[in-house]
HTML snippet that shows the backbone in 3Dmol.js (N, CA, C, O; Angstrom):
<script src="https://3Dmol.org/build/3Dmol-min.js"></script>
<div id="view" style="width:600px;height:400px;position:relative"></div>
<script>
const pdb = `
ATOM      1  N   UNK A   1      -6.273 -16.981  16.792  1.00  0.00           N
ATOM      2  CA  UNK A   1      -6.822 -15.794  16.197  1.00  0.00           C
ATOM      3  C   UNK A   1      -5.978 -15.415  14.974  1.00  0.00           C
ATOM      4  O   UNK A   1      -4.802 -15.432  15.337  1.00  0.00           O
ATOM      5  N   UNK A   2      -6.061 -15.129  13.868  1.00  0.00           N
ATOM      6  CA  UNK A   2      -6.138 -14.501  12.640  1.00  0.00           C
ATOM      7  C   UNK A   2      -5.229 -13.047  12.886  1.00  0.00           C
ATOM      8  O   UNK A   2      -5.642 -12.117  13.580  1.00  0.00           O
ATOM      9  N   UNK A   3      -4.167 -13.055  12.310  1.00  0.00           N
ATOM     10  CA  UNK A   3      -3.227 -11.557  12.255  1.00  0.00           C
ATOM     11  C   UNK A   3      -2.775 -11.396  11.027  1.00  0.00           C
ATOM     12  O   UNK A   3      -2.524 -12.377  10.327  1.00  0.00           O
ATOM     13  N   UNK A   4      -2.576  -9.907  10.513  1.00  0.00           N
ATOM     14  CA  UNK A   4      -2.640  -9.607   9.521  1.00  0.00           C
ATOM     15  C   UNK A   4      -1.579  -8.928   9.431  1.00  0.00           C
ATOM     16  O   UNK A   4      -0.977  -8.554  10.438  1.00  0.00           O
ATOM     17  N   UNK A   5      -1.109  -8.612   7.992  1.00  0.00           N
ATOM     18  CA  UNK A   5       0.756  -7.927   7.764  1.00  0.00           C
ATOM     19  C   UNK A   5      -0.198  -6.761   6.790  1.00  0.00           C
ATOM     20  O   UNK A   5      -0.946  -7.227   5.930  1.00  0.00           O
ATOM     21  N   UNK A   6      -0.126  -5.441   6.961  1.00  0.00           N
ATOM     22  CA  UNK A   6      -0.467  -4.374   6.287  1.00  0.00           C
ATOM     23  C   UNK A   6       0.760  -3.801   6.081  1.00  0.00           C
ATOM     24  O   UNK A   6       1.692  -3.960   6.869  1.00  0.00           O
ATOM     25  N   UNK A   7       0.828  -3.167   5.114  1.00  0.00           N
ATOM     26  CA  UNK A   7       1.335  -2.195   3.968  1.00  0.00           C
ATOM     27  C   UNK A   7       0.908  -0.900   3.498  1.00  0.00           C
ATOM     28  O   UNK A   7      -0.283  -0.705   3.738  1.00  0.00           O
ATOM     29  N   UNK A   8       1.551   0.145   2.846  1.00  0.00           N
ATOM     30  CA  UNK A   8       0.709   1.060   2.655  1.00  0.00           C
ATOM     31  C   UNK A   8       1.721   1.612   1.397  1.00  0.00           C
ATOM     32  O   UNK A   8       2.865   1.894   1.755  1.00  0.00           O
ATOM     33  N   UNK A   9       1.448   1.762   0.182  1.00  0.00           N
ATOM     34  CA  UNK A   9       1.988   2.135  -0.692  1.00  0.00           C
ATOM     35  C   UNK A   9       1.556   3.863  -0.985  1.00  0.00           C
ATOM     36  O   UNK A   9       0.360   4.134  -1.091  1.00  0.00           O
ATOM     37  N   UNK A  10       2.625   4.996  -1.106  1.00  0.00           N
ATOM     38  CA  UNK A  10       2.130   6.037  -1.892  1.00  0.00           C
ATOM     39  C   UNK A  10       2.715   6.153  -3.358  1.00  0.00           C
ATOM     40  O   UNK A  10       3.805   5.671  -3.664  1.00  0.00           O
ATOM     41  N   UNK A  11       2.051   6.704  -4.066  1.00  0.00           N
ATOM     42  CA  UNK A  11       2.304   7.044  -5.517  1.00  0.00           C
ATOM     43  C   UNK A  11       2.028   8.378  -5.556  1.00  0.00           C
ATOM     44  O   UNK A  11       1.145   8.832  -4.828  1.00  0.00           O
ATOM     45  N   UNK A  12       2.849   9.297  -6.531  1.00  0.00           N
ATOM     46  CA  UNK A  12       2.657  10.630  -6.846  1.00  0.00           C
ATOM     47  C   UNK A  12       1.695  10.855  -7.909  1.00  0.00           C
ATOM     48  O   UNK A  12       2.040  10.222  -8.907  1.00  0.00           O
ATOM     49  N   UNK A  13       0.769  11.420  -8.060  1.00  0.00           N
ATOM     50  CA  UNK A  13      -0.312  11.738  -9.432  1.00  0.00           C
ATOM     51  C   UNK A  13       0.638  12.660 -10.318  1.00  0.00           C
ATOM     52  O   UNK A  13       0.502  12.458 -11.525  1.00  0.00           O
ATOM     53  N   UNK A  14       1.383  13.436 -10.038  1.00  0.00           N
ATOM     54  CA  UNK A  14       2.217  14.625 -10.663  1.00  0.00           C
ATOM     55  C   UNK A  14       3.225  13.633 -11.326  1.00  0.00           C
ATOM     56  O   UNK A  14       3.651  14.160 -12.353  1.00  0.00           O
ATOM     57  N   UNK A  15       3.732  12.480 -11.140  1.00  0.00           N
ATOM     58  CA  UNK A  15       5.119  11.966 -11.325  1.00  0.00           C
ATOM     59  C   UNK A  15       4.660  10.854 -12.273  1.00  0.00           C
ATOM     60  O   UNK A  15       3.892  10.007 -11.818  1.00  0.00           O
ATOM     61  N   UNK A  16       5.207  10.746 -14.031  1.00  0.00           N
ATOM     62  CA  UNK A  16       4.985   9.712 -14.859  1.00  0.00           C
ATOM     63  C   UNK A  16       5.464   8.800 -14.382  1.00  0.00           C
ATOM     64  O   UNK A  16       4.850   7.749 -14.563  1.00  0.00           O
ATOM     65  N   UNK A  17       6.555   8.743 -13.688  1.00  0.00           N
ATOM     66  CA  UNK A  17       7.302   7.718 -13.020  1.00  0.00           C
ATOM     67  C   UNK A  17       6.642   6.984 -12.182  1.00  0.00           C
ATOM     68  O   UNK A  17       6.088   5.942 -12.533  1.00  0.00           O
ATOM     69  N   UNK A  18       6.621   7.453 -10.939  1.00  0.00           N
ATOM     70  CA  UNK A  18       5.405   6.760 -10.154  1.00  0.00           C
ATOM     71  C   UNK A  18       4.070   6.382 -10.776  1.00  0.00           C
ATOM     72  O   UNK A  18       3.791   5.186 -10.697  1.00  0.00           O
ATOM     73  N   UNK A  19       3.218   7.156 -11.365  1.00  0.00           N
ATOM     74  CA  UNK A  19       2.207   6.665 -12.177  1.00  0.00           C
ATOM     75  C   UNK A  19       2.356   5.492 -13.026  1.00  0.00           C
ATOM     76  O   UNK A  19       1.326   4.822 -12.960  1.00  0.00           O
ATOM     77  N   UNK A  20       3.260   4.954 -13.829  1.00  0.00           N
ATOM     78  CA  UNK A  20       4.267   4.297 -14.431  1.00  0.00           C
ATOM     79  C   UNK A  20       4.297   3.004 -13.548  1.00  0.00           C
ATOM     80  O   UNK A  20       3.609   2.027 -13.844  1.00  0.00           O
ATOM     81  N   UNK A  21       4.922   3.025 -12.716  1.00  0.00           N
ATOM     82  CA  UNK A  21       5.553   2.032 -11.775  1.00  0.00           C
ATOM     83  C   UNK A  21       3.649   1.262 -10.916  1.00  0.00           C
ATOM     84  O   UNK A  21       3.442   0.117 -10.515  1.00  0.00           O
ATOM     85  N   UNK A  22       2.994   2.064 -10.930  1.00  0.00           N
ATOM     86  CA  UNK A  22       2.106   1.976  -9.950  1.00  0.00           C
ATOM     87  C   UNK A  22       1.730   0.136 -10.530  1.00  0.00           C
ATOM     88  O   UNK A  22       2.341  -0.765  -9.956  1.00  0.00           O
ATOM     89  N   UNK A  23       1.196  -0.052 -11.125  1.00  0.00           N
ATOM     90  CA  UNK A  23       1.061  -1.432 -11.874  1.00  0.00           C
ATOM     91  C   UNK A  23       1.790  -2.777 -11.456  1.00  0.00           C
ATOM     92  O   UNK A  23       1.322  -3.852 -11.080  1.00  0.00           O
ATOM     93  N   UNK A  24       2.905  -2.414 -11.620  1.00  0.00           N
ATOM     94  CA  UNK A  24       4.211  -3.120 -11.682  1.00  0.00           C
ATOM     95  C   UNK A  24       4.331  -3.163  -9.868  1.00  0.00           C
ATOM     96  O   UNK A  24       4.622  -4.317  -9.555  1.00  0.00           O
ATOM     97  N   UNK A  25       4.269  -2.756  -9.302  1.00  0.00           N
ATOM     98  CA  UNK A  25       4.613  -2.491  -8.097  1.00  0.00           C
ATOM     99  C   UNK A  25       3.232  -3.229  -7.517  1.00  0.00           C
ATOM    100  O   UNK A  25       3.401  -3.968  -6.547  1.00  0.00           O
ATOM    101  N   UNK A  26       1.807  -3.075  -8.067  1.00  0.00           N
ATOM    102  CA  UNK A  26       0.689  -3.861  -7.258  1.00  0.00           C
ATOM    103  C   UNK A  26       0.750  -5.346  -7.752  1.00  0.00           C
ATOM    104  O   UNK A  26       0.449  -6.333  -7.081  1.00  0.00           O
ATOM    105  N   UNK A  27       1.107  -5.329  -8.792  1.00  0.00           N
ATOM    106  CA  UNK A  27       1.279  -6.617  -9.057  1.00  0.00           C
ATOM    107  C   UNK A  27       2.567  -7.528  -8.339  1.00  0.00           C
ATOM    108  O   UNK A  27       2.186  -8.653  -8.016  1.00  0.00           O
ATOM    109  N   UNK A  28       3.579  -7.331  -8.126  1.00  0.00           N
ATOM    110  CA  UNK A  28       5.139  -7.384  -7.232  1.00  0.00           C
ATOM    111  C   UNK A  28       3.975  -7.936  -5.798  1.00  0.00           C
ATOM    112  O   UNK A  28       3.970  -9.079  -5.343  1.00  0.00           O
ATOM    113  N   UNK A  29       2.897  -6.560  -5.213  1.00  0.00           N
ATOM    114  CA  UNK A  29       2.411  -7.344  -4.021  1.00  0.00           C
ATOM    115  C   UNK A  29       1.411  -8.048  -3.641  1.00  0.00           C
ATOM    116  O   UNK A  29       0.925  -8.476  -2.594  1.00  0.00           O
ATOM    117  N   UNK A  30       1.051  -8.077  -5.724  1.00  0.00           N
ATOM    118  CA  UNK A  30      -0.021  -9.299  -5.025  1.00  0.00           C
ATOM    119  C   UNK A  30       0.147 -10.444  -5.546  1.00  0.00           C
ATOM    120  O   UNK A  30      -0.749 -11.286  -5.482  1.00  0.00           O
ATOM    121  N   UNK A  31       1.079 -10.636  -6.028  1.00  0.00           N
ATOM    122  CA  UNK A  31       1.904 -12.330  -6.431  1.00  0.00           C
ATOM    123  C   UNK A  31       2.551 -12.103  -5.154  1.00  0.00           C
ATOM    124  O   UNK A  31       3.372 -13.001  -5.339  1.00  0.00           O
ATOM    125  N   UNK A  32       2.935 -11.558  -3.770  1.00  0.00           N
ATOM    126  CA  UNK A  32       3.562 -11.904  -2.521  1.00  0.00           C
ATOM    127  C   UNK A  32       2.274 -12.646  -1.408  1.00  0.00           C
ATOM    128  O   UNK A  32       2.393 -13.420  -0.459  1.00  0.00           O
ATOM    129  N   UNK A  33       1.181 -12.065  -1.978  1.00  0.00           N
ATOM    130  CA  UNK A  33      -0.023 -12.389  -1.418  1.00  0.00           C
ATOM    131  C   UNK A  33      -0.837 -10.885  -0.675  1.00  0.00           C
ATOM    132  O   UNK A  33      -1.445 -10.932   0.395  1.00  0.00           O
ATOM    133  N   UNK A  34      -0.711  -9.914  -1.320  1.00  0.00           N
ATOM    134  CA  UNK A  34      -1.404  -9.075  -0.225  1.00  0.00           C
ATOM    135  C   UNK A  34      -2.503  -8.626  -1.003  1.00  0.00           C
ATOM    136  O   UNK A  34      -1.982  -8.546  -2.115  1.00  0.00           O
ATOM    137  N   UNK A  35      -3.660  -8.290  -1.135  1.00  0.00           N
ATOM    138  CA  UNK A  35      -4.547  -7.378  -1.106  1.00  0.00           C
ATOM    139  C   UNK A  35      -4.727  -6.225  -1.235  1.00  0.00           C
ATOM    140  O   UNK A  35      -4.190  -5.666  -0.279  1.00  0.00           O
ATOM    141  N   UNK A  36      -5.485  -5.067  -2.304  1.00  0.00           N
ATOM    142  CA  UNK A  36      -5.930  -4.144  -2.014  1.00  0.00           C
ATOM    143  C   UNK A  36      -6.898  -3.811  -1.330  1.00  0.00           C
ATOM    144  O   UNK A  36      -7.975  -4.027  -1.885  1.00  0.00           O
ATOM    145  N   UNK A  37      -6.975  -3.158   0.133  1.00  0.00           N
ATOM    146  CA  UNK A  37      -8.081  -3.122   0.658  1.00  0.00           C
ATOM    147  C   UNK A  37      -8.802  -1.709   0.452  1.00  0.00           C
ATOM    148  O   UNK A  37     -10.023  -1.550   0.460  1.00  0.00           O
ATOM    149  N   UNK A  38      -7.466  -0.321   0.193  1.00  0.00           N
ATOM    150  CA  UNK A  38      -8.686   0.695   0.358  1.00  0.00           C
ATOM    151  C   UNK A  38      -7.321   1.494  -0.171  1.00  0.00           C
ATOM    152  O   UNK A  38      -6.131   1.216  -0.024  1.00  0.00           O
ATOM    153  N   UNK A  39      -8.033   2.688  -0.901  1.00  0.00           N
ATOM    154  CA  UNK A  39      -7.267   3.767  -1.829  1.00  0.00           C
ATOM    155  C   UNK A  39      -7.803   5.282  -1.275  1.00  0.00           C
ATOM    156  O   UNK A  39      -8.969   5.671  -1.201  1.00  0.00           O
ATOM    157  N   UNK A  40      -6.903   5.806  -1.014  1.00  0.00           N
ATOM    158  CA  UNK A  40      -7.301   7.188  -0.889  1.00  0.00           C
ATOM    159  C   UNK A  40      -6.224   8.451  -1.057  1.00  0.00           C
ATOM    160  O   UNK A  40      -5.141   8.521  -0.477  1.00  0.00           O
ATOM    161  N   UNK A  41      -6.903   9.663  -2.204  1.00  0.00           N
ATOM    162  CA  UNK A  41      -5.994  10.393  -2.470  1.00  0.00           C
ATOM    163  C   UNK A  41      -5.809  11.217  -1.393  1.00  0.00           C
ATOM    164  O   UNK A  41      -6.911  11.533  -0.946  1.00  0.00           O
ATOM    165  N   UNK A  42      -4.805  11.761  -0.708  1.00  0.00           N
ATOM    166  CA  UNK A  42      -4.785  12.935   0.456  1.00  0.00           C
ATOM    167  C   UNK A  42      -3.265  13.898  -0.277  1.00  0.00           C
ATOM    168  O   UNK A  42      -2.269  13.432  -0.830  1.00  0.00           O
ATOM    169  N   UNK A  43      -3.672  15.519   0.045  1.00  0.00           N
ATOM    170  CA  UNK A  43      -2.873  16.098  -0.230  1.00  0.00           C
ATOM    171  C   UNK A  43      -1.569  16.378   0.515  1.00  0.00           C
ATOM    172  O   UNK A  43      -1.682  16.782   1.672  1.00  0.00           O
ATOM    173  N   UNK A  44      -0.395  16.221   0.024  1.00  0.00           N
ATOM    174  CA  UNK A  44       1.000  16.178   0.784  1.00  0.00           C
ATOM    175  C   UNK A  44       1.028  17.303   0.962  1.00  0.00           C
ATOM    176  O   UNK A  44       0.605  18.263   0.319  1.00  0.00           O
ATOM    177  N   UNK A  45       1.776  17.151   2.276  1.00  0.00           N
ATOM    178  CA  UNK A  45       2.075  18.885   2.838  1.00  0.00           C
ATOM    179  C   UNK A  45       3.272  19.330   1.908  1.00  0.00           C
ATOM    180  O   UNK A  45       4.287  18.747   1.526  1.00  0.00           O
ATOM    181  N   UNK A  46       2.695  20.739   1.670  1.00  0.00           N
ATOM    182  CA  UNK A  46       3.452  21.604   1.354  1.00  0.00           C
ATOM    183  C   UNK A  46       3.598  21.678  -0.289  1.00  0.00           C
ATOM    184  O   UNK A  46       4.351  22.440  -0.895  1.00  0.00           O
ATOM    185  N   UNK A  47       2.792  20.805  -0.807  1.00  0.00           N
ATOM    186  CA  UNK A  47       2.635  20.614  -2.590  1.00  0.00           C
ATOM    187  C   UNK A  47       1.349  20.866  -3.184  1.00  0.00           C
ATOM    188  O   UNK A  47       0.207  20.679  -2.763  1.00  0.00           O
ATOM    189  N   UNK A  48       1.662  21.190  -3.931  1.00  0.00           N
ATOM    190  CA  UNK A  48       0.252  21.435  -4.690  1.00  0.00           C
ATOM    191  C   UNK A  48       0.099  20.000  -5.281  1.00  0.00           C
ATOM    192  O   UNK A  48       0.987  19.219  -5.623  1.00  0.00           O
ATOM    193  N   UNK A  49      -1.593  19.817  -5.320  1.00  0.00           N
ATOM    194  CA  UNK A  49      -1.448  18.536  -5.904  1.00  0.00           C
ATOM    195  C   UNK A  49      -1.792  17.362  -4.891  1.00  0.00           C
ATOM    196  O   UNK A  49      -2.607  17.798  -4.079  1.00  0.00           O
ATOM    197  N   UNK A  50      -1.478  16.048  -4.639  1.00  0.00           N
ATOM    198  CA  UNK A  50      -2.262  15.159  -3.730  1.00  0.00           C
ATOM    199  C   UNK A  50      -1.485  13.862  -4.139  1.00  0.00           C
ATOM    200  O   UNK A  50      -1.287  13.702  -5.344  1.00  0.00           O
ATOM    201  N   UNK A  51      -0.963  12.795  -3.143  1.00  0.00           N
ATOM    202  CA  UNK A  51      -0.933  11.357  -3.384  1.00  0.00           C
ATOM    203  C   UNK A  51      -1.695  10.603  -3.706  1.00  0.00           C
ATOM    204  O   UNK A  51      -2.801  10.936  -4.131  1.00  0.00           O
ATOM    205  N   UNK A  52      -1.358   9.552  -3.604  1.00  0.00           N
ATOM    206  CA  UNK A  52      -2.173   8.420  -3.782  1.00  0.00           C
ATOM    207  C   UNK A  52      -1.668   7.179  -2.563  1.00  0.00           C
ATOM    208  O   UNK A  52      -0.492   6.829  -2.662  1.00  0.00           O
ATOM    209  N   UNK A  53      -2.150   6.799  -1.919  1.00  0.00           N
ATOM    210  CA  UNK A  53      -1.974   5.906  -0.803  1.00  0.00           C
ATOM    211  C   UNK A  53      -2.929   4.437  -1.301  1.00  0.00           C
ATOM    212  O   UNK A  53      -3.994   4.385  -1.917  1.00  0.00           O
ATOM    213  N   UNK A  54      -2.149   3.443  -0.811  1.00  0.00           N
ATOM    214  CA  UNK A  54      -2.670   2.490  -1.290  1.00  0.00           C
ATOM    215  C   UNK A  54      -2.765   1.336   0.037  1.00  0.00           C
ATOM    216  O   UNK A  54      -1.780   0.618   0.210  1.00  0.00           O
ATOM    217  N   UNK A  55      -3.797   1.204   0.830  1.00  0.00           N
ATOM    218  CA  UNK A  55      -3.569   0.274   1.996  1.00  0.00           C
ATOM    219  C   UNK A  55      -3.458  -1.337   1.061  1.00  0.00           C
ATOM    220  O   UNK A  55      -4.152  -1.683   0.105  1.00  0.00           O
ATOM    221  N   UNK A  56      -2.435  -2.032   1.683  1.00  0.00           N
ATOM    222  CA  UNK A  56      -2.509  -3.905   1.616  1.00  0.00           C
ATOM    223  C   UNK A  56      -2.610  -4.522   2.658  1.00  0.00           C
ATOM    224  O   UNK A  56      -2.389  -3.968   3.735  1.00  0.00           O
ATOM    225  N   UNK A  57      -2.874  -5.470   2.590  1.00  0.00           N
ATOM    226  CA  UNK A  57      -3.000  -6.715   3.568  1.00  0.00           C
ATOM    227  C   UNK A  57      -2.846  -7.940   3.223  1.00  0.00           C
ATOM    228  O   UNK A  57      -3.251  -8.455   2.181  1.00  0.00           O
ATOM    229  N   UNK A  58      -2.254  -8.448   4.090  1.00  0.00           N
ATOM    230  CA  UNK A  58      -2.547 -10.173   3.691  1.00  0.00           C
ATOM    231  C   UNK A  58      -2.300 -10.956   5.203  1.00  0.00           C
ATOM    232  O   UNK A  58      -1.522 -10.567   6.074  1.00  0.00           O
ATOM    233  N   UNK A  59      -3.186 -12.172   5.267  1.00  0.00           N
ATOM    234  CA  UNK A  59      -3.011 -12.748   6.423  1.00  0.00           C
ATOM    235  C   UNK A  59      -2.072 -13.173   6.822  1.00  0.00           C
ATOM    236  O   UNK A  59      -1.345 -13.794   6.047  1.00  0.00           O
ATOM    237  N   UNK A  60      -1.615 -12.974   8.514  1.00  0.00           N
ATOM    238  CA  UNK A  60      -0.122 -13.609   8.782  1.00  0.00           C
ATOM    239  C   UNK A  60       0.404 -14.993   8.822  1.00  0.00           C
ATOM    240  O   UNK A  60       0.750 -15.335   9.952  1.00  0.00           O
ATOM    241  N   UNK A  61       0.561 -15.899   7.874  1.00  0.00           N
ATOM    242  CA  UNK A  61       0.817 -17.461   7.800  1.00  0.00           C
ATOM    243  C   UNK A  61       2.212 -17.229   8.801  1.00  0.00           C
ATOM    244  O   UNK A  61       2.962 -18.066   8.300  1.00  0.00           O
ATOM    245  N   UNK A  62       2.745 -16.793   9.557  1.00  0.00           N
ATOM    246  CA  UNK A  62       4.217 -17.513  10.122  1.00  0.00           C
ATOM    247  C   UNK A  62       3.772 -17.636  11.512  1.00  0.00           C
ATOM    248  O   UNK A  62       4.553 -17.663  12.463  1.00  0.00           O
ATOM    249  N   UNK A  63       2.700 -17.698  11.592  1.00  0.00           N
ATOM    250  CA  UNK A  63       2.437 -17.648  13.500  1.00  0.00           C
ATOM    251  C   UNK A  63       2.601 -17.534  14.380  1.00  0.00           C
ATOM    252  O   UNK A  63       2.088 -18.240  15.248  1.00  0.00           O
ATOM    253  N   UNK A  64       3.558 -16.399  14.646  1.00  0.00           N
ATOM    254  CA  UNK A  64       4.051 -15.292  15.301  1.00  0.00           C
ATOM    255  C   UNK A  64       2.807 -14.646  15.374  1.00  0.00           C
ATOM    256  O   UNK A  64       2.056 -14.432  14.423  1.00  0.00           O
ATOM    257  N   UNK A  65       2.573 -14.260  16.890  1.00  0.00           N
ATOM    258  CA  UNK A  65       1.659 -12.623  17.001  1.00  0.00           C
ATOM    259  C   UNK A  65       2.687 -11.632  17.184  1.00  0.00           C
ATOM    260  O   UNK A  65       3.861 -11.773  17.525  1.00  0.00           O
ATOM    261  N   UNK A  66       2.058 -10.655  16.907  1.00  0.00           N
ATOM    262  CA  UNK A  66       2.205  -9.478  16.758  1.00  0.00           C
ATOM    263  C   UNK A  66       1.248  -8.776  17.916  1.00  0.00           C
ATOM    264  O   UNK A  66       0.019  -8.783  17.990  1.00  0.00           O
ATOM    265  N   UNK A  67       2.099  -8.248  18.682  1.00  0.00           N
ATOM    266  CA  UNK A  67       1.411  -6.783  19.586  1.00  0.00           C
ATOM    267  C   UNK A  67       1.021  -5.862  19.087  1.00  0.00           C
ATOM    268  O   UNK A  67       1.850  -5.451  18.276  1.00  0.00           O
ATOM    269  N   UNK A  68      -0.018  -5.155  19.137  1.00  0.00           N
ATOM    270  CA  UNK A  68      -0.645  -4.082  19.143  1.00  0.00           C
ATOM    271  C   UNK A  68       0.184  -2.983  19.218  1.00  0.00           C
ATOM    272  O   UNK A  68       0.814  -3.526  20.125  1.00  0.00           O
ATOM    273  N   UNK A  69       0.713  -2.010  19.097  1.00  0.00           N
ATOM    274  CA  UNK A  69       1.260  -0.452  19.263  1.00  0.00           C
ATOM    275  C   UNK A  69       0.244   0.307  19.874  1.00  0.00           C
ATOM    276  O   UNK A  69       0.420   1.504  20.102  1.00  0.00           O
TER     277      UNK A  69
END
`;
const viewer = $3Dmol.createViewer("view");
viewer.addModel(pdb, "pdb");
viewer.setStyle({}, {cartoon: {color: "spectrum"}});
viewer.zoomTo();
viewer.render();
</script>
C-alpha cells in the first residue's frame, strides 16, 4: 500500500518577509519532491488579519509504514 509524507507550510499575508520567502521556500519543496495539494487562508488567534497554510505531500519511497495517530 502507498504512504504518504505531508507537510504543512504557514506564511504571514501581513509580513514582506514571509510573502517574500513564500516562492523560494515552495520551490526548496518541490525540487525535494512534494506537492501542493491544497491552500487555505485561516485567521490566527489573536491577530488581525489571517495566514496562509499551505498543505504538501509526496509519496513515501523509503518503505517504512507509518501508523496512523
Amino acid at each position: 500500500m502507498k504512504t504518504f509524507e505531508n507537510e504543512v507550510l504557514t506564511f504571514d499575508p501581513l509580513s514582506a518577509k514571509s510573502m517574500k520567502t513564500m516562492p523560494e521556500k515552495l520551490r526548496e519543496w518541490g525540487e525535494a519532491g512534494f506537492k501542493v495539494v491544497s491552500v487555505v487562508q485561516a485567521n490566527a488567534e489573536g491577530r488581525a488579519g489571517s495566514n496562509i497554510h499551505v498543505f504538501l505531500t509526496r509519496e513515501n519511497t523509503s518503505g517504512e509504514k507509518e501508523d496512523a495517530a
